[in-house]
N, C-alpha and C positions, 0 to 999 in steps of 0.2 A: 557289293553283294557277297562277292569272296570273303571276304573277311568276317563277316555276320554269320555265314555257312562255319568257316574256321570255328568261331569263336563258340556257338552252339555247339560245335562238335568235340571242341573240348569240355565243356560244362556239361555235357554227357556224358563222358568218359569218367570224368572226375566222379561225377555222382556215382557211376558205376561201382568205383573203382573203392568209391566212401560206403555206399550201400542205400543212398540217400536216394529218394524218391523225385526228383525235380520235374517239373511239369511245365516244357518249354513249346508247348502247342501256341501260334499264332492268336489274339484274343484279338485283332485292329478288324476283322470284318461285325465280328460278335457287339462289339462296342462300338463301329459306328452302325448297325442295325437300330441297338437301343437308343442312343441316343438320336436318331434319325426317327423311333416311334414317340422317345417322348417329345421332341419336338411338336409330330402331329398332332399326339394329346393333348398336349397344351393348346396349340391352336384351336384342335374342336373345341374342348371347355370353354377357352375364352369367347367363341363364339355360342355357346350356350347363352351365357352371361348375360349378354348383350341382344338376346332373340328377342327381343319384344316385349310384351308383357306376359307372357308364360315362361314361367324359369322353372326349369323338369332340375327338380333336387337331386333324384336321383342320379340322374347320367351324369352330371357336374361331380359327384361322391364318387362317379364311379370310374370317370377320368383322375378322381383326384387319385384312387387305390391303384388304378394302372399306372399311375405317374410315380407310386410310391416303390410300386413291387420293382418297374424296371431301376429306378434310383440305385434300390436295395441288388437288385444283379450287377450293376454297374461295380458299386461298392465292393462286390469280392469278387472282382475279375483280377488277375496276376495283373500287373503295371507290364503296358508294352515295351517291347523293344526295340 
């Protein structure tokens, strides 16, 4: 953990030091959130699917769009450390 502290503390300095903006904020609770919703979504949808003989188009589209948008946050979160 010392050493992770260290090392942050110097990549801060550094940037400082350069003028550069680095953005060294924790993202591992942010991304397992999402990926712990798409999970669910996925779940619910596939149990749409499979409800019987009424298949609601709509919710199925609309799990598919909240499946897409969290994807797409996933996609530009910094790579953790």
């Amino acid at each position: 953990m010392l050493a992770i502290w260290v090392k942050v503390n110097a990549m801060k300095k550094l940037a400082s030091q350069l003028g550069v903006g680095i953005k060294l904020a924790r993202t591992d609770d942010l991304r397992a959130k999402l990926l712990t919703e798409i999970s669910e979504y996925e779940r619910q949808q596939d149990a749409l699917k499979v409800n019987g003989t009424h298949v609601n188009f709509t919710m199925i589209q609309t799990y598919k769009e909240l499946i897409a948008a969290r994807r797409e946050m996933l996609r530009h979160l910094p790579p953790s450390y």
